[in-house]
Backbone as JSON, one array per atom type, in Angstrom:
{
  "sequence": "XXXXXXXXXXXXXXXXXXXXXXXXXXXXXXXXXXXXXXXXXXXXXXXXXXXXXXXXXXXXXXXXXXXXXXXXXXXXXXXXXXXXXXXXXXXXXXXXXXXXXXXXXXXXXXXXXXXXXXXXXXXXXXXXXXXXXXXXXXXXXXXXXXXXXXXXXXXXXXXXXXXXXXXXXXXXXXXXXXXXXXXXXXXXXXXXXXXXXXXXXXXXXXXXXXXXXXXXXXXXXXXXXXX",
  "N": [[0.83, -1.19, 0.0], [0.44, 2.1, -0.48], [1.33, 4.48, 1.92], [0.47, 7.64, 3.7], [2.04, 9.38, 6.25], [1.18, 11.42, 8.58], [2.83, 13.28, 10.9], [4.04, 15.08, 13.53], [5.74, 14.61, 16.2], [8.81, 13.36, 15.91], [9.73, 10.97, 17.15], [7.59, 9.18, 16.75], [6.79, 9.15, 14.2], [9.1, 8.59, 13.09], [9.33, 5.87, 13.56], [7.19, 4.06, 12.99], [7.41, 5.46, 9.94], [9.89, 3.6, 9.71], [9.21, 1.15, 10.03], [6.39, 0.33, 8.74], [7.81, 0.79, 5.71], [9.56, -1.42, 5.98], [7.63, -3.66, 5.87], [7.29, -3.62, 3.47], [5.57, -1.54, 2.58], [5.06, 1.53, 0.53], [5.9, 4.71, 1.66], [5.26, 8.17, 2.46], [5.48, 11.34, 4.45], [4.75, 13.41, 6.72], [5.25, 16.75, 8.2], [3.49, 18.63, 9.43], [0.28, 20.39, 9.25], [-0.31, 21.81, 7.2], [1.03, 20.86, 4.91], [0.84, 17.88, 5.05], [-1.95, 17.98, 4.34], [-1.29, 19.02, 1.51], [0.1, 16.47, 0.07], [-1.78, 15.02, 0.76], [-3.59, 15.77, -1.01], [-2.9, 15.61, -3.48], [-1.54, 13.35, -4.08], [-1.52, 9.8, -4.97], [-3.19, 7.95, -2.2], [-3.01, 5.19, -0.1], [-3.41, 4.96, 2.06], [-4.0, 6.92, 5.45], [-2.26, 8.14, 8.07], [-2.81, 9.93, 10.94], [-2.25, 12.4, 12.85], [-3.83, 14.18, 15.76], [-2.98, 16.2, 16.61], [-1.16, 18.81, 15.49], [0.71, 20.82, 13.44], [0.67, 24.27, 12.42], [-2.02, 23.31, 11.34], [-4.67, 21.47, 12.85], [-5.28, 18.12, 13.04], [-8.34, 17.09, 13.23], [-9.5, 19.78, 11.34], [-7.75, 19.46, 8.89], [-8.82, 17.04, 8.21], [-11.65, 17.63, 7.39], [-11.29, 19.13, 5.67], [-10.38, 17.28, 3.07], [-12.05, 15.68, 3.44], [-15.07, 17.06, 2.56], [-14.07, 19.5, 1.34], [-12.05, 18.93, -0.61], [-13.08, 16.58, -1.44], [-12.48, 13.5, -1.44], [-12.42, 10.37, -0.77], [-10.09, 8.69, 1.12], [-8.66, 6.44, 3.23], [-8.61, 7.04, 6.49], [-6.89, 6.74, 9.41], [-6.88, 8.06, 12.16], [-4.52, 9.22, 15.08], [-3.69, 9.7, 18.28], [-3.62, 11.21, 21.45], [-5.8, 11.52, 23.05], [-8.17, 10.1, 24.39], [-11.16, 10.07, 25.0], [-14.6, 9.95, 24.58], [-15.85, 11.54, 23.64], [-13.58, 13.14, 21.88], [-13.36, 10.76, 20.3], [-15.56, 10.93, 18.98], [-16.2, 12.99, 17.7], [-13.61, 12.94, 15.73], [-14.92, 10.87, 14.28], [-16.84, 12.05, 13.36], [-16.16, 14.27, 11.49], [-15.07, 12.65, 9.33], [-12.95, 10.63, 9.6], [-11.84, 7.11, 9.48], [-11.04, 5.38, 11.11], [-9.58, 5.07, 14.43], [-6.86, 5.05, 16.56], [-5.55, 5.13, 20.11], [-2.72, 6.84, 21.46], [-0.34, 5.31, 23.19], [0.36, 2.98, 20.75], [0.01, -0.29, 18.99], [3.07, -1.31, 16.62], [2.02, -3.28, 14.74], [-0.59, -3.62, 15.19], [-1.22, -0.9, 14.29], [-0.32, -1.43, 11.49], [-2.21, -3.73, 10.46], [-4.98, -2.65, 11.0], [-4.74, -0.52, 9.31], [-4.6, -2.67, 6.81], [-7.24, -3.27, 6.96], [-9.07, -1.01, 6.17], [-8.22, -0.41, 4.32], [-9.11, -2.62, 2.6], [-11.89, -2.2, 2.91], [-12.12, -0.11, 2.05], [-11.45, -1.04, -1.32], [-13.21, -2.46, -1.37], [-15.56, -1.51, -1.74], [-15.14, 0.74, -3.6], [-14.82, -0.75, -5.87], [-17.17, -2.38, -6.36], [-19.12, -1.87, -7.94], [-20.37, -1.57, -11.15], [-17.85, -0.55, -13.61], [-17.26, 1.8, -16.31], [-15.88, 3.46, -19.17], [-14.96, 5.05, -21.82], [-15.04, 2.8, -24.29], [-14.37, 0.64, -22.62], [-15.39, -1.73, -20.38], [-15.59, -2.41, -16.94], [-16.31, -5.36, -14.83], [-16.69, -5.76, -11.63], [-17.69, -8.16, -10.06], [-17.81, -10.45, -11.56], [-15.34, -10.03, -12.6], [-14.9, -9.4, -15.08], [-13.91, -8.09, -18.21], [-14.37, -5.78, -20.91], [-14.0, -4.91, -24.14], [-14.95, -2.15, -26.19], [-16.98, -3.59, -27.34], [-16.33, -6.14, -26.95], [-15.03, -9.25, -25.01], [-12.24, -9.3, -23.38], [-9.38, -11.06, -22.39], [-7.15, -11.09, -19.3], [-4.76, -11.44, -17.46], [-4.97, -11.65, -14.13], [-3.28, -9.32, -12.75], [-2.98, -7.52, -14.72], [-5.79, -6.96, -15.15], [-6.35, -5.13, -12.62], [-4.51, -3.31, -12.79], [-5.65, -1.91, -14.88], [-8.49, -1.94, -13.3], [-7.79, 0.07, -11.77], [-6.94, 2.24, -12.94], [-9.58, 2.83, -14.56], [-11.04, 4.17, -12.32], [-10.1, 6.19, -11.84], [-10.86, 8.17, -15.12], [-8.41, 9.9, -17.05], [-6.49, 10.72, -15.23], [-3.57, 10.61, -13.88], [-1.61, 7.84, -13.25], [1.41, 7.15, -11.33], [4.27, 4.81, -11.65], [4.92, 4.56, -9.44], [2.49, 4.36, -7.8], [0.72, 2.96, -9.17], [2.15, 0.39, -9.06], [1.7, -0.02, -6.05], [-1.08, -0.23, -5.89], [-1.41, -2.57, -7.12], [0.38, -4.43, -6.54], [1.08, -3.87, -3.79], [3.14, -2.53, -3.02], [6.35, -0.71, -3.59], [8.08, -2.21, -6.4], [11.13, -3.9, -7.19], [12.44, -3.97, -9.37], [11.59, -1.92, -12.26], [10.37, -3.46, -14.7], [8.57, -5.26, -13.88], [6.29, -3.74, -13.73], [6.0, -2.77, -16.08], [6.44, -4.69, -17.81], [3.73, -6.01, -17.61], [2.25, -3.73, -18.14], [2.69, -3.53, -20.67], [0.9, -6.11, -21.98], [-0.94, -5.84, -21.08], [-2.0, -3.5, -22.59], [-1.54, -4.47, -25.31], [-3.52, -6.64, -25.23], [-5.7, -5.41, -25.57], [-5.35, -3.94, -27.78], [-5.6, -5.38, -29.43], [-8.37, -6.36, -28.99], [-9.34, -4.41, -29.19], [-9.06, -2.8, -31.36], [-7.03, -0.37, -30.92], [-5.17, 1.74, -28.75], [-6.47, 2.0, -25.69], [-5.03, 3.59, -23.31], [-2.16, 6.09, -22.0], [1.01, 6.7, -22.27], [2.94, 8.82, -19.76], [5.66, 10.89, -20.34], [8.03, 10.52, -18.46], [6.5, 10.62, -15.9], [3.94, 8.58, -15.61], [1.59, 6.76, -16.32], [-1.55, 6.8, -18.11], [-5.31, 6.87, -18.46], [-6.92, 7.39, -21.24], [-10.19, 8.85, -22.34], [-11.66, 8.62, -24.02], [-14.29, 7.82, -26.69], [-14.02, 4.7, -28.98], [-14.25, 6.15, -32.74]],
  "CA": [[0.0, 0.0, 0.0], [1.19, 3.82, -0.35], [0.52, 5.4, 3.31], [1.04, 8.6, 4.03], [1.72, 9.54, 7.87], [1.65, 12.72, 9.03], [2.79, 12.94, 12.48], [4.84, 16.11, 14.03], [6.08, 14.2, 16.88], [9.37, 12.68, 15.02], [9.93, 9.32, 17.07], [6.7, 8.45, 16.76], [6.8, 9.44, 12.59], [10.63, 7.9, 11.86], [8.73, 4.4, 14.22], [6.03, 4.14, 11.63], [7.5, 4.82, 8.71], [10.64, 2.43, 8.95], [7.71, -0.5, 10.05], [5.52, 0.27, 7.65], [8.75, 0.26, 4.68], [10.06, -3.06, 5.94], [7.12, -4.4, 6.08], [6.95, -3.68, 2.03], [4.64, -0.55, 1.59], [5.45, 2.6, -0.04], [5.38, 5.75, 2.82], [5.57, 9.13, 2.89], [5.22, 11.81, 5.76], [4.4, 15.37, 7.04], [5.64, 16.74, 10.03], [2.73, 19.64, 9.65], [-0.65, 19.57, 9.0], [-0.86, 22.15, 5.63], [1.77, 19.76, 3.66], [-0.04, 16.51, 5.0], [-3.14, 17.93, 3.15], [-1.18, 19.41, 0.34], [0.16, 15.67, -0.05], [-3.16, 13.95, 0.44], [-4.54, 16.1, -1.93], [-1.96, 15.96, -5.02], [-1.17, 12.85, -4.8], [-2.58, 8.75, -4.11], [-2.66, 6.99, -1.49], [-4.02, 4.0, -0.01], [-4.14, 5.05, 3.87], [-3.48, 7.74, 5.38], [-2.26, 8.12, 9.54], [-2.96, 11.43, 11.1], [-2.24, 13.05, 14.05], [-4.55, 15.49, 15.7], [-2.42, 17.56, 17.46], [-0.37, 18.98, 13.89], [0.97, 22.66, 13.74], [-0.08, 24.2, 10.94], [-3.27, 23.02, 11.03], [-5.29, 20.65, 13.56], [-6.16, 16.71, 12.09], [-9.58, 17.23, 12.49], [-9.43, 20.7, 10.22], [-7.46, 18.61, 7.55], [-9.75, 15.96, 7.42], [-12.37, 17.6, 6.95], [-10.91, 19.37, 4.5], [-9.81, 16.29, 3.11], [-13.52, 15.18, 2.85], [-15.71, 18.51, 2.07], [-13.39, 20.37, 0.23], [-10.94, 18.6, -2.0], [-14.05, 15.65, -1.83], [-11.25, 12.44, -1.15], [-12.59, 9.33, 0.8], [-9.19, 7.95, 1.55], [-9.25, 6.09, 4.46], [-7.92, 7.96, 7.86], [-6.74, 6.6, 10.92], [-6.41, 9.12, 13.39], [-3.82, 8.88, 16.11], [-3.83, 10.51, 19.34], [-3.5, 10.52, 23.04], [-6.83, 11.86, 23.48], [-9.32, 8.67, 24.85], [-12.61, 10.17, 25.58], [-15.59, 9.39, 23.46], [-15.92, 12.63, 22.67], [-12.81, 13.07, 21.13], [-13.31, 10.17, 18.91], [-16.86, 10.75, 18.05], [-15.89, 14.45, 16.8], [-12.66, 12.37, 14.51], [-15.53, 10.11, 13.03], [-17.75, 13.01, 12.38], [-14.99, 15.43, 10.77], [-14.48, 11.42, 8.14], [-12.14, 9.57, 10.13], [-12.37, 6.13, 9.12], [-10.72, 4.3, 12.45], [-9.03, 5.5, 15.79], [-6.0, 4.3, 17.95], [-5.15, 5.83, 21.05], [-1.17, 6.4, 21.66], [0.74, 4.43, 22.69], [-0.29, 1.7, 20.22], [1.18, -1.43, 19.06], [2.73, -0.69, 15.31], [1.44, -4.33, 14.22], [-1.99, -3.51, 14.7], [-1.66, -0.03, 13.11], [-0.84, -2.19, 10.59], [-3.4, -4.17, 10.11], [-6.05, -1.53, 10.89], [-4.98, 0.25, 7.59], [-4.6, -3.1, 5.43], [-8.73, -3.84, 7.1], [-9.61, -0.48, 6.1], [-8.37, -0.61, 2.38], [-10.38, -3.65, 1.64], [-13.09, -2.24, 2.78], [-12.24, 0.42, 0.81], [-11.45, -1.38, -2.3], [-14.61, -3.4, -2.41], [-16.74, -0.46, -2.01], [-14.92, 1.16, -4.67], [-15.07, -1.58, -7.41], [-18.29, -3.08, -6.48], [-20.39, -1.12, -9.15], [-19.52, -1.86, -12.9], [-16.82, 0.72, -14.47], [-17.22, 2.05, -17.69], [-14.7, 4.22, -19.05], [-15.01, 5.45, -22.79], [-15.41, 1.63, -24.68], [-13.91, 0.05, -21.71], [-16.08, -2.28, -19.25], [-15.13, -3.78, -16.02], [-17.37, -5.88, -13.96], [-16.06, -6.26, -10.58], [-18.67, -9.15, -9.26], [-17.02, -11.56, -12.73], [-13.69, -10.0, -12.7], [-14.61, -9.39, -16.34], [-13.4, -7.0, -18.9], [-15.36, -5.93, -22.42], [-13.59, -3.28, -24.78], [-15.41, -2.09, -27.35], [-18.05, -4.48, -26.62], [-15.93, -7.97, -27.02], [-14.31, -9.72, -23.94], [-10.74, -9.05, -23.61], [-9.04, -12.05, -21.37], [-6.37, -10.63, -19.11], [-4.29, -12.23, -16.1], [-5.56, -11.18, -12.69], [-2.29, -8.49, -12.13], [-3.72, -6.73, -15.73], [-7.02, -6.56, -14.43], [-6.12, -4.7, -11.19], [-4.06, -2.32, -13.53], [-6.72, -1.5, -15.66], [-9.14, -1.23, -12.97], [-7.11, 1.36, -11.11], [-6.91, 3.58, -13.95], [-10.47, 2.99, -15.23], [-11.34, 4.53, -11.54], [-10.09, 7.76, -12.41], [-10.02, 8.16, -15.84], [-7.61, 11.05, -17.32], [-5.61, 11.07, -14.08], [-2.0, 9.92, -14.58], [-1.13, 7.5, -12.08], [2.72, 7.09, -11.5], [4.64, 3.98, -11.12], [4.7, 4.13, -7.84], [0.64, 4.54, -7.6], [0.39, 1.9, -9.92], [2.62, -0.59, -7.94], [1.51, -0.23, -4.8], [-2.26, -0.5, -6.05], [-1.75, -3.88, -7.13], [1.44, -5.44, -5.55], [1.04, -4.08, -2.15], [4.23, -1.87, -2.92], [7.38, -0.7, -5.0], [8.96, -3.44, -6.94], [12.44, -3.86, -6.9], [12.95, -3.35, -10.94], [10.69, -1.06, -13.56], [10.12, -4.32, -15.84], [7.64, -6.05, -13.42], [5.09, -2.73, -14.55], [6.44, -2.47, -17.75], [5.65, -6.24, -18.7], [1.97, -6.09, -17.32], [1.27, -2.81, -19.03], [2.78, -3.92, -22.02], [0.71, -7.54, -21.43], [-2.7, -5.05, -21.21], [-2.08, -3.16, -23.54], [-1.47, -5.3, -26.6], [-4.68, -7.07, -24.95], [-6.74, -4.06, -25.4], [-5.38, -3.31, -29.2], [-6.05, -7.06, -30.5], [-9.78, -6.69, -29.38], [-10.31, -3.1, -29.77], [-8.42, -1.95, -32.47], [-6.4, 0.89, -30.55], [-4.52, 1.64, -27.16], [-6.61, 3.92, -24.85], [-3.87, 3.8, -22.08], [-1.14, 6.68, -22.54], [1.9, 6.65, -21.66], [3.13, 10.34, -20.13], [6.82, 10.53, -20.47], [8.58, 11.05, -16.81], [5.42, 10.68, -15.16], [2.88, 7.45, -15.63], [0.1, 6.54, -17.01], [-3.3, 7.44, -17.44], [-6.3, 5.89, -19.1], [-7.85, 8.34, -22.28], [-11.68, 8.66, -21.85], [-13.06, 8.81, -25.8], [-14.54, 6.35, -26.95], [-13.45, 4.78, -30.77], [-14.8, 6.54, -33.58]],
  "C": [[0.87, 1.25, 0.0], [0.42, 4.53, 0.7], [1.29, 6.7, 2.86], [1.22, 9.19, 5.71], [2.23, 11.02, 7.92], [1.15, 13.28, 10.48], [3.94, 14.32, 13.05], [5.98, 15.61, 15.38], [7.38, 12.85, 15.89], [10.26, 11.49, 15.21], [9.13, 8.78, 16.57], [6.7, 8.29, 14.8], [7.77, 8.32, 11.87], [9.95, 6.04, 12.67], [8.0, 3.46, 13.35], [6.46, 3.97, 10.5], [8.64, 3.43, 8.25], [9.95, 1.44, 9.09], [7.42, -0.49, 9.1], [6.63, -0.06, 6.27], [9.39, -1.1, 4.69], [9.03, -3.79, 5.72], [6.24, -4.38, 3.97], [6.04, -2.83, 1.6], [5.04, 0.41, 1.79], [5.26, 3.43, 0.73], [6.0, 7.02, 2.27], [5.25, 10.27, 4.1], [5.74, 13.24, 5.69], [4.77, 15.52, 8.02], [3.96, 18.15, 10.17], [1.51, 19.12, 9.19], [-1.18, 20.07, 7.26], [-0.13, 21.04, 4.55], [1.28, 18.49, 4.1], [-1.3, 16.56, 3.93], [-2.85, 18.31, 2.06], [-0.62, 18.15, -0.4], [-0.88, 15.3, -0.3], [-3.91, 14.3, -0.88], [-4.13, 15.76, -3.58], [-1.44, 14.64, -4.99], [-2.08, 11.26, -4.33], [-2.08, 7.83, -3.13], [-3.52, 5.91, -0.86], [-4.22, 4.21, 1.35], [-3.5, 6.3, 4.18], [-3.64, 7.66, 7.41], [-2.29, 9.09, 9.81], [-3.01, 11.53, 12.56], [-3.4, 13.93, 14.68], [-3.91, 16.67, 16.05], [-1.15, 17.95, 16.35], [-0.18, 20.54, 14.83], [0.64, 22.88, 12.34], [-1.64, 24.2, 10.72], [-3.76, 21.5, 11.74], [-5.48, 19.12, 12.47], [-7.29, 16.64, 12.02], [-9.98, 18.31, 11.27], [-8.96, 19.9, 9.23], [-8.29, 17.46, 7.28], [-11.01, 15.83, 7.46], [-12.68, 18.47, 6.07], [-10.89, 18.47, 2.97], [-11.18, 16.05, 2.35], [-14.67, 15.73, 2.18], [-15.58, 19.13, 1.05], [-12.48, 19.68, -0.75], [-11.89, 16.72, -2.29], [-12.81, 14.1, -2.03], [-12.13, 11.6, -0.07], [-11.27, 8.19, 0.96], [-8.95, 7.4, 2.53], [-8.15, 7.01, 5.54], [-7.66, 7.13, 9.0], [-5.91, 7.61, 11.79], [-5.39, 8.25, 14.18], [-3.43, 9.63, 16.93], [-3.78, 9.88, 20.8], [-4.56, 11.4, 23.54], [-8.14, 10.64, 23.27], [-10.07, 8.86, 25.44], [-13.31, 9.95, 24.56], [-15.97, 10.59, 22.83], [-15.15, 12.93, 21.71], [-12.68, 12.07, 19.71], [-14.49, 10.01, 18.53], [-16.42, 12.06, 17.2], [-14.71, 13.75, 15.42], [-13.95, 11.63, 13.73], [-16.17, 11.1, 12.52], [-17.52, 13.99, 11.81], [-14.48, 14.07, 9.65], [-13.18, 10.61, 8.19], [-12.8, 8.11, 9.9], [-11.94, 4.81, 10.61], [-9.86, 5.21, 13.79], [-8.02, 4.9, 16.43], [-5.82, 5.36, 18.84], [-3.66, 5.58, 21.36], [-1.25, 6.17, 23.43], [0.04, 3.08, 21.98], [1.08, 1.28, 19.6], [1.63, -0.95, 17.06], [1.9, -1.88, 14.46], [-0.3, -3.88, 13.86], [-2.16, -1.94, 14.17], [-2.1, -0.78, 11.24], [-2.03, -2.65, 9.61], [-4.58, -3.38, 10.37], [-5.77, -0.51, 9.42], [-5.1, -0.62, 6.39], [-6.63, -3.1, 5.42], [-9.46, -2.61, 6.16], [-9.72, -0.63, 4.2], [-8.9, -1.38, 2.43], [-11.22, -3.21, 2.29], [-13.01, -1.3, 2.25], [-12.21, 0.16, -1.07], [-13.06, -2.09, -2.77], [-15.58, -2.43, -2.38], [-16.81, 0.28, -3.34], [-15.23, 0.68, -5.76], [-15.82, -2.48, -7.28], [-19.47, -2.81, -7.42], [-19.58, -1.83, -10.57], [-19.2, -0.88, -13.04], [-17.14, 0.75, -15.73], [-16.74, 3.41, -18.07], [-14.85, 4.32, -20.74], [-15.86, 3.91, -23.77], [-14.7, 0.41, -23.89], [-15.01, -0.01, -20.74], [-15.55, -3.26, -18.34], [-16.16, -4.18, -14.98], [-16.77, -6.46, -12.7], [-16.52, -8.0, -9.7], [-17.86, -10.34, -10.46], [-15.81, -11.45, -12.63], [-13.82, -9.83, -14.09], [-14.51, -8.16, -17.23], [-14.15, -6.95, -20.49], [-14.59, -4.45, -22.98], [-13.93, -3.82, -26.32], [-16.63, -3.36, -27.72], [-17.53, -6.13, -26.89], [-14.86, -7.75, -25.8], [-12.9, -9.85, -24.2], [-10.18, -10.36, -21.98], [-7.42, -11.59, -21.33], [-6.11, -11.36, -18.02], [-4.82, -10.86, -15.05], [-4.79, -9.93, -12.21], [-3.27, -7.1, -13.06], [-5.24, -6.19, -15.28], [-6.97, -5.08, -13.5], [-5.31, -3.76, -11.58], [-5.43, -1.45, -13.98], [-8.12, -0.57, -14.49], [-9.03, 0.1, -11.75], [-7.2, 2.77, -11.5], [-8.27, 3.87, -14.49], [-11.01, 3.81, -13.83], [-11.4, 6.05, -10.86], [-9.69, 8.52, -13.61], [-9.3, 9.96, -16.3], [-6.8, 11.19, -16.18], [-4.2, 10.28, -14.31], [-1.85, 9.74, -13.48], [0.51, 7.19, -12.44], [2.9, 5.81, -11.18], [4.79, 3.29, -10.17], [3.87, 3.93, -6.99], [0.5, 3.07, -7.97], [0.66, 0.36, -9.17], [2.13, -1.25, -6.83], [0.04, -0.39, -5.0], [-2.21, -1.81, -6.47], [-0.81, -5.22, -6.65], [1.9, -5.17, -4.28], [2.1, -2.82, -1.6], [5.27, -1.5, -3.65], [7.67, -1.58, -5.11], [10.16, -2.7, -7.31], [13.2, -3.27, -8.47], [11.27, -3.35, -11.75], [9.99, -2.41, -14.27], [8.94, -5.11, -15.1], [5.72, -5.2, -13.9], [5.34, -3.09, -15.84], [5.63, -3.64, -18.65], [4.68, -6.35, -18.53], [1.85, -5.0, -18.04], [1.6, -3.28, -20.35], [1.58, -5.03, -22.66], [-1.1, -6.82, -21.75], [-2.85, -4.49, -22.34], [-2.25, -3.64, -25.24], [-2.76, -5.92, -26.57], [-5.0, -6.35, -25.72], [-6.63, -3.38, -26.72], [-5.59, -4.47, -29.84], [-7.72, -7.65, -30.18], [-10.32, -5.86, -29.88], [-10.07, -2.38, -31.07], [-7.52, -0.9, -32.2], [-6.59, 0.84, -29.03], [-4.79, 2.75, -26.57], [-5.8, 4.19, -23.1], [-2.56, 5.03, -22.75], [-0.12, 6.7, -21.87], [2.67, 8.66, -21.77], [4.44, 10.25, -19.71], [7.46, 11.16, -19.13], [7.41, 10.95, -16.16], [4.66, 9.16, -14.74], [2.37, 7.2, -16.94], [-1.12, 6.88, -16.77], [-4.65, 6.36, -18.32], [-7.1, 6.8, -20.32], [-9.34, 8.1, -22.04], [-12.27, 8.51, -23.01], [-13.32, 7.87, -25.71], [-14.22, 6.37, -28.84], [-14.49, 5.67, -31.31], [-15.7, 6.08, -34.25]]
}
């Protein structure tokens, strides 16, 4: 996964992120609270840890910024050493998605952000996608471009339906990655050969490649549909 933690307190921050990197997912981190949301906002991520007590700007203000204003349901787990019920009814109702109270264990941070992504993922790609002459059916796992079935391995899929999720948005390598292998890979060619792998798919049913490639950047997904 690609977290982002943004924590001002910088044992608790450098604790977190070397866990979370050994443990194989992509991190970055804020010590404030305006560049946590100028992160969350600009770029993707798959969880996001938040402090409340930020400078800069409070964690409840950013996330409900976060949710309101720049319209993002990325998941949140607050983290704080405030354990009254008030305190964490006000985090759920400012779009906090879970709660620990410090001192917590980092294991079950952990796993409280992989629980939250799947329940973010299946919410996300439980509807059918349709994306210019691109169809994905999350409930089959099946794919239709240009209205004939395109048969792709399970990695391709999970490419595709990343990008069909926002299309025109250029996800980067490192988006891309961590959306379907958990995290960076060690060498470029493990993307490379799956997009290549989709792509060729996707021009031997449809006639033409609506994936672009943006040079120093990613990929994105084009929205037309053929002519």
């Amino acid at each position: 996964m690609h977290i982002l933690i943004i924590e001002d307190d910088p044992a608790i921050a450098t604790n977190l992120y070397d866990f979370l990197e050994a443990r194989g997912h992509s991190v970055d981190a804020a010590a404030d609270g305006v560049t946590g949301l100028h992160l969350a906002i600009t770029q993707h991520f798959d969880g996001i840890l938040l402090d409340l007590g930020l400078p800069g700007m409070d964690g409840i203000t950013l996330c409900r910024k976060l949710r309101q204003e720049a319209h993002l349901d990325t998941p949140v787990l607050m983290l704080t050493a405030r354990d009254t019920l008030e305190d964490k009814l006000k985090g759920f109702e400012h779009g906090a998605d879970d709660y620990l109270v410090k001192p917590f264990a980092l294991k079950e941070v952990e796993a409280r952000l992989v629980a939250m992504h799947k329940r973010h993922s299946g919410k996300v790609t439980s509807r059918t996608l349709e994306t210019g002459d691109l169809t994905f059916d999350p409930k089959t796992m099946s794919v239709k471009f240009a209205g004939s079935g395109v048969k792709l391995p399970p990695k391709c899929i999970r490419l595709l339906a990343l990008m069909m999720g926002e299309p025109g948005r250029v996800f980067s390598r490192k988006e891309l990655e961590s959306g379907v292998w958990g995290g960076a890979q060690e060498t470029s060619d493990t993307l490379r050969s799956h997009m290549h792998e989709l792509r060729r798919a996707l021009v031997r049913v449809g006639g033409y490649d609506p994936i672009e490639t943006v040079h120093g950047l990613g990929y994105r997904l084009i929205t037309r549909a053929r002519a």
